[in-house]
C-alpha positions in Angstrom: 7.0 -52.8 -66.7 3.8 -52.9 -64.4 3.9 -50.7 -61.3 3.2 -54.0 -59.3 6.4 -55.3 -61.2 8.3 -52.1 -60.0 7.6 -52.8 -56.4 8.8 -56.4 -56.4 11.7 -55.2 -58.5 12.8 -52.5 -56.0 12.7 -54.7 -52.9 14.8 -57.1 -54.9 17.1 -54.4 -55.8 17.6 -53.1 -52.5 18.3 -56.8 -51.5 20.7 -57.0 -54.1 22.6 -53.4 -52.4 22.6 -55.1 -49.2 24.6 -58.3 -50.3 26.7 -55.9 -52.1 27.1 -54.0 -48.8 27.9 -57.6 -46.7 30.0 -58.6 -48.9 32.1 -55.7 -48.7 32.3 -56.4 -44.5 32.2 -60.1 -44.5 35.5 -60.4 -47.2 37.8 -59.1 -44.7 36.8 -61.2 -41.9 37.8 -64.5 -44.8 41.2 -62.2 -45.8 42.5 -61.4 -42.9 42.8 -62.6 -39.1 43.4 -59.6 -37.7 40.2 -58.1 -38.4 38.3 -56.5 -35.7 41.4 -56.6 -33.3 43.8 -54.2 -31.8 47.0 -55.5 -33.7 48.6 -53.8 -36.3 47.1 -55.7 -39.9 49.9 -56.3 -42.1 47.1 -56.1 -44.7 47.0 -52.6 -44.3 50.2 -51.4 -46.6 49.5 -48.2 -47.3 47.9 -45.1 -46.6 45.2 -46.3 -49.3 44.8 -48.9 -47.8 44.3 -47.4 -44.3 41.6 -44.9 -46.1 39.3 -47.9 -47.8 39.5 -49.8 -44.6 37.6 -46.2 -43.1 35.8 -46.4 -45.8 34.5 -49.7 -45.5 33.7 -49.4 -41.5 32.5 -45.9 -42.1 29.7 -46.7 -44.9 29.4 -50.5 -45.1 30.2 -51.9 -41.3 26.9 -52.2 -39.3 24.7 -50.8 -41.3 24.0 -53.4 -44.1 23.0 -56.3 -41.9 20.2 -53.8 -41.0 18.9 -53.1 -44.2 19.0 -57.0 -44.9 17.3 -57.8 -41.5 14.4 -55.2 -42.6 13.9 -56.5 -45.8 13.5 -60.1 -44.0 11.0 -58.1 -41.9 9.6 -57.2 -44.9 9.4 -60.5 -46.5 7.5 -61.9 -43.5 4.7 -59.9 -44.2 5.1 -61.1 -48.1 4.9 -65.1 -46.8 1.9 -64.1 -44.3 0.0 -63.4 -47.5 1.9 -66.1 -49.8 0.1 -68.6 -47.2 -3.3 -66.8 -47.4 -3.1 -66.8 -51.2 -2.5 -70.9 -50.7 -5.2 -71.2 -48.4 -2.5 -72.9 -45.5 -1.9 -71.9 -41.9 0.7 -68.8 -42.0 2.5 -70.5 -38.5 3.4 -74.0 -39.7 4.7 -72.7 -42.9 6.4 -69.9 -41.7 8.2 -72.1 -38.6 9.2 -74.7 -41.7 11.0 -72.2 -42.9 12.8 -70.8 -40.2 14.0 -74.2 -39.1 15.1 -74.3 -42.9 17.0 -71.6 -42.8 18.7 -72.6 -39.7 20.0 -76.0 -40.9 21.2 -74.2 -43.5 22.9 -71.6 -41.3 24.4 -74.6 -39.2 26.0 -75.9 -42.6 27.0 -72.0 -43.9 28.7 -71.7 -40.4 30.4 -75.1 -40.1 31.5 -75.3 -43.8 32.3 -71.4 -45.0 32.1 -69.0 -42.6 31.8 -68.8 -38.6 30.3 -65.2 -38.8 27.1 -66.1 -41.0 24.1 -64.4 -39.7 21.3 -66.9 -40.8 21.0 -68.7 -37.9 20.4 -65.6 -35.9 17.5 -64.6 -38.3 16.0 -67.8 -37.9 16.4 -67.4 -34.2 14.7 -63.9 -34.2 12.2 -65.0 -37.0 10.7 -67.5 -33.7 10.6 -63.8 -32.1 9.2 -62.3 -34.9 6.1 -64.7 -35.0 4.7 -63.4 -31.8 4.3 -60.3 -33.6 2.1 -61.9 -36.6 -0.9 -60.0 -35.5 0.9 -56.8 -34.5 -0.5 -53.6 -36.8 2.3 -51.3 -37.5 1.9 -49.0 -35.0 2.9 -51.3 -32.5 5.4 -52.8 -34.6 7.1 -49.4 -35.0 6.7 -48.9 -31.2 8.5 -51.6 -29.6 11.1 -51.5 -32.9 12.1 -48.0 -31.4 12.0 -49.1 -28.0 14.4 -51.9 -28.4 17.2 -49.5 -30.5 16.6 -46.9 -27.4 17.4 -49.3 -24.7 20.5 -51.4 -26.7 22.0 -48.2 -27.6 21.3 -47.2 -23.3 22.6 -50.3 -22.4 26.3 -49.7 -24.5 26.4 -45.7 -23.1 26.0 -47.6 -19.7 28.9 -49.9 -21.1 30.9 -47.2 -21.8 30.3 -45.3 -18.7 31.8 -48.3 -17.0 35.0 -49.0 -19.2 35.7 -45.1 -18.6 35.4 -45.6 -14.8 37.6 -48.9 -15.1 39.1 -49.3 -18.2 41.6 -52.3 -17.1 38.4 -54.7 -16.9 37.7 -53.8 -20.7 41.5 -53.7 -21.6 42.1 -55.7 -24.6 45.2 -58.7 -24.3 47.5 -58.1 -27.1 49.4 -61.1 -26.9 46.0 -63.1 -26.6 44.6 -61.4 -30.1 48.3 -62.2 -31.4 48.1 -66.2 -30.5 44.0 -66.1 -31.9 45.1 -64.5 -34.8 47.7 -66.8 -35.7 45.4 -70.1 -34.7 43.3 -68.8 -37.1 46.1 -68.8 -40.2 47.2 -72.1 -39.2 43.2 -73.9 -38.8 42.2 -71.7 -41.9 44.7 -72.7 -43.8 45.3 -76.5 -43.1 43.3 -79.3 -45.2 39.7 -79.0 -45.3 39.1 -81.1 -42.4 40.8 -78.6 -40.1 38.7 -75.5 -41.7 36.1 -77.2 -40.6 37.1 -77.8 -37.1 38.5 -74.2 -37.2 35.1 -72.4 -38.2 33.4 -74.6 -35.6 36.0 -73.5 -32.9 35.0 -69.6 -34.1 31.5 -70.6 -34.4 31.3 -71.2 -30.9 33.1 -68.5 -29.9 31.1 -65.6 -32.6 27.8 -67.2 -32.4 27.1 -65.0 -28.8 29.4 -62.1 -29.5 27.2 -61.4 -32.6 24.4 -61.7 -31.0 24.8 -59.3 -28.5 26.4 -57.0 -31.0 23.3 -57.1 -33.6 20.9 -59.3 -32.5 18.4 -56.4 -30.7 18.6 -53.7 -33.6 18.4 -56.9 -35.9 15.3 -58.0 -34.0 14.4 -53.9 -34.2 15.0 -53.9 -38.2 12.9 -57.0 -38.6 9.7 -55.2 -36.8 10.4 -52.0 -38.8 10.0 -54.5 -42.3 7.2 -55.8 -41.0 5.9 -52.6 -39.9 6.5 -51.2 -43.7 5.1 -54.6 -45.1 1.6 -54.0 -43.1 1.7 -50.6 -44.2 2.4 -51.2 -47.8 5.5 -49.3 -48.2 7.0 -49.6 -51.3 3.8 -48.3 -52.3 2.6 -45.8 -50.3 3.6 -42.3 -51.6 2.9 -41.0 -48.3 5.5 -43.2 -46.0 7.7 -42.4 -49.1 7.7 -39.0 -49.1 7.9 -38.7 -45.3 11.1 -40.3 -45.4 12.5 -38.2 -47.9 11.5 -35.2 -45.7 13.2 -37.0 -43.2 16.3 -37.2 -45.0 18.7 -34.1 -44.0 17.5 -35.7 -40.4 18.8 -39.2 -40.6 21.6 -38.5 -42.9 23.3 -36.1 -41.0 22.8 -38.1 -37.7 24.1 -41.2 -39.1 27.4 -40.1 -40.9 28.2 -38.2 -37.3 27.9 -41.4 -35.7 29.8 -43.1 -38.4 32.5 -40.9 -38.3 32.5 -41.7 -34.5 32.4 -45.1 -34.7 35.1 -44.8 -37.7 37.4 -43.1 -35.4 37.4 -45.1 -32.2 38.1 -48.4 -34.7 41.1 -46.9 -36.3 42.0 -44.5 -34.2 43.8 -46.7 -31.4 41.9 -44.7 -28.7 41.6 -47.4 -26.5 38.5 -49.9 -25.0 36.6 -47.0 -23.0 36.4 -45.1 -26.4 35.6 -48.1 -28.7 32.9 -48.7 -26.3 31.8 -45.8 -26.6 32.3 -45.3 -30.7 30.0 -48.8 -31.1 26.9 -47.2 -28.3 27.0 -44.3 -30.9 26.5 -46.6 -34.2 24.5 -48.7 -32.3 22.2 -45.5 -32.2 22.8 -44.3 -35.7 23.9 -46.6 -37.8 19.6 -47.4 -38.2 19.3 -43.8 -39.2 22.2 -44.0 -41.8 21.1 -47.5 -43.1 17.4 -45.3 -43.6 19.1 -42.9 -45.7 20.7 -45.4 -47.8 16.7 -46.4 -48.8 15.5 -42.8 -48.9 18.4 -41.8 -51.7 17.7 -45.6 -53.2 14.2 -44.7 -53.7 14.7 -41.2 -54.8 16.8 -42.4 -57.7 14.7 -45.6 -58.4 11.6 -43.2 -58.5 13.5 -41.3 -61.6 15.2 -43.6 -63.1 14.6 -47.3 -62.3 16.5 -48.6 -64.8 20.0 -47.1 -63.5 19.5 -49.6 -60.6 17.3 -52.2 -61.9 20.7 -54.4 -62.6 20.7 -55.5 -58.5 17.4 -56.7 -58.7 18.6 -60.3 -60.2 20.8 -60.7 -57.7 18.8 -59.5 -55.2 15.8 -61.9 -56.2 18.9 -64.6 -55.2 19.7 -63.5 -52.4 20.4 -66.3 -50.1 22.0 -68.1 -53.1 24.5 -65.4 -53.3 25.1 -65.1 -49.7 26.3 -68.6 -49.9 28.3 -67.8 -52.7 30.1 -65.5 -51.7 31.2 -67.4 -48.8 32.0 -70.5 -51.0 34.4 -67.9 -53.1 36.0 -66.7 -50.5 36.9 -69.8 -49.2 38.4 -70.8 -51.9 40.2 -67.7 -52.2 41.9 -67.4 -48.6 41.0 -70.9 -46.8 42.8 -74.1 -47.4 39.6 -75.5 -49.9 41.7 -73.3 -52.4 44.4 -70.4 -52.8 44.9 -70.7 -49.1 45.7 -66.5 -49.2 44.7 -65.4 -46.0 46.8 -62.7 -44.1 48.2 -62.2 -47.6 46.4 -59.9 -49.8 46.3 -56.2 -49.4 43.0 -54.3 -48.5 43.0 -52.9 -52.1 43.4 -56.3 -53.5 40.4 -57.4 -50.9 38.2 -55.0 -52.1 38.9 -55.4 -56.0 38.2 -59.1 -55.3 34.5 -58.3 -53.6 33.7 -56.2 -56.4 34.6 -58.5 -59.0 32.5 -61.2 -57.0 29.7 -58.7 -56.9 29.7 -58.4 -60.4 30.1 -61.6 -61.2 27.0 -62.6 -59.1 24.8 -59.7 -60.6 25.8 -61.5 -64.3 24.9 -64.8 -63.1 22.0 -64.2 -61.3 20.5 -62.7 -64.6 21.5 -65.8 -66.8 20.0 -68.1 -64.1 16.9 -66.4 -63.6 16.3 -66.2 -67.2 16.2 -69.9 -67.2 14.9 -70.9 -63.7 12.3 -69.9 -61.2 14.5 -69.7 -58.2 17.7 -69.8 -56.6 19.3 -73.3 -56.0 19.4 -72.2 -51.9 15.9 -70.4 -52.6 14.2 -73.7 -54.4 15.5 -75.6 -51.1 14.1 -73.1 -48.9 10.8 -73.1 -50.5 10.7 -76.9 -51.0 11.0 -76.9 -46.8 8.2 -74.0 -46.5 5.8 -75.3 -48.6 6.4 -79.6 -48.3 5.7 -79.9 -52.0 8.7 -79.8 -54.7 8.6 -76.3 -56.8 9.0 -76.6 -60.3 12.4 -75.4 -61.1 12.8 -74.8 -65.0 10.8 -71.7 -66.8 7.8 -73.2 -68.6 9.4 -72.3 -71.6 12.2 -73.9 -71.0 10.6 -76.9 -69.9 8.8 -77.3 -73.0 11.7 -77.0 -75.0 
């Protein structure tokens, strides 16, 4: 394997540990309807249950998206020089394929899942263009900037749900008739999850993006920072972040465990408040760690993680399914299981999804250049159709 083949294959890989990382978060929003709400889950049976739901807010909640959305940052500065190599305008191409990733978005959110986060990046990505001539520096700059002032503005938040908590108070019986609209639209025939994901689309769309659209934006101009600089192959960067690790390790697990605490620890909305300013702070410093010990082990021994690249190289594919597969699974396209299955069950199923993408993704690639979703995006981006069979296979 070429070093320029490593570099690709590690950006892939670390793709691949974010959808792994989504996956784990997204599933419970499809299995149950009391997620992310003050009620008591009746998926929740047991006190292992109650530890792997920790688990999963502790490691996996808010910190994936953000190693997603820097890799996208990331990948910009890959298609600014894709267009260069094709001698086209970076701007056009780039906006084609924004507005592609948006209609398909639109169709993720209306069709599988209400809480899909392509839309948003293709949103941000319109952001991100003003930044095309940026160097890094000033990349990294207003990237720190905009995590200062989100995580200010939810300390200020909290400050004011401790001085009036009744006007953050959360309605119990209003969760209680949500959650159960959302059993009976989720679980009707597929014309009704359909209205029922566009009813939640409208009502997550803005909730989401005040929850991770800035450090989003803030994770895309960190990728684009490390694209400008080279990263993935810049010993220097690298081993600065590993200096840094102690650092951002131990600052983001304390924030976790914060965060951890005022979800499951029925403390009340002042302290949840309070519990997300705190992630929203640390959860980027975490979600840096997570590459720094990626990289340390990939540095020794590539080959121990080189099975996420496939899957990673997919990406978007395998976004979509695993939001068609857990439709089937818990909406009324199929098993119709939500508010059914156990956390322990939930998770088994995402890692059996996981693992059944990483063998997939493998066989496809073998045989194919691209993704189904990817050959669609990149038909969009570049107005020409890409061939989609291995030469070899062609031939054949």
């Amino acid at each position: 394997m070429t070093a320029a083949t490593q570099r690709i294959d590690v950006i892939d890989a670390l793709r691949g540990l974010a959808l792994l990382g989504i996956l784990m978060v997204n599933i419970l929003v499809f299995a149950t309807p009391y997620y992310a709400t003050d009620l008591p889950d009746p998926a929740v049976r047991s006190a292992f249950d109650r530890g792997l739901y920790a688990v999963v807010t502790l490691f996996f909640e808010t910190k994936f998206y953000l190693l997603f959305s820097f890799l996208f940052g990331y990948s910009f500065t890959l298609q600014m020089t894709a267009a260069a190599r094709a001698r086209t305008s970076f701007r056009p191409r780039m906006l084609r394929r924004l507005l592609g990733l948006a209609l398909i978005g639109v169709l993720h959110a209306v069709l599988l899942y209400h809480g899909e986060i392509l839309t948003i990046y293709a949103l941000l990505g319109l952001v991100l263009l003003l930044a095309e001539h940026w160097d890094a520096r000033k990349a990294w700059r207003v990237a720190l900037a905009l995590l200062g002032i989100n995580a200010l503005v939810w300390f200020v938040l909290s400050g004011l749900a401790f001085a009036d908590p009744g006007a953050f108070a959360i309605n119990a019986s209003e969760e209680l008739k949500e959650a159960h609209h959302k059993i009976t639209g989720f679980t009707g025939p597929p014309a009704r999850v359909i209205e029922e994901h566009w009813r939640q689309y409208r009502l997550t769309w803005p909730v989401l993006m005040a929850l991770q659209g800035v450090n989003a934006l803030a994770a895309f101009l960190l990728g684009f920072a490390a694209g400008k600089q080279e990263f993935f192959k810049n010993p220097g960067l690298l081993h600065r972040l590993n200096k840094l690790l102690g650092i951002t390790l131990v600052a983001g697990l304390l924030g976790a465990v914060a965060y951890t605490f005022s979800v499951h620890g029925n403390v009340g909305a002042p302290w949840q408040v309070l519990g997300f300013a705190l992630d929203t702070l640390t959860a980027p410093f975490l979600t840096a760690s997570y590459v720094a010990l990626f990289l340390l082990v990939w540095q020794q021994q590539a080959t121990k993680l080189n099975w996420l690249a496939p899957a990673g190289r997919m990406a978007l594919s395998n976004y979509l399914g695993q939001s068609l597969t857990c439709s089937l699974v818990f909406h009324g396209y199929g098993l119709k299981l939500i508010g059914q299955m156990s956390i322990e069950a939930t998770i088994g199923v995402a890692l059996c999804v996981f693992a059944v993408q990483v063998g997939w993704s493998r066989w496809w690639l073998r045989r194919f250049r691209y993704g189904p979703a990817e050959w669609v995006l990149r038909a969009v981006t570049t107005l020409k159709v890409p061939a989609m069979r291995r030469m070899e296979e062609a031939g054949a």
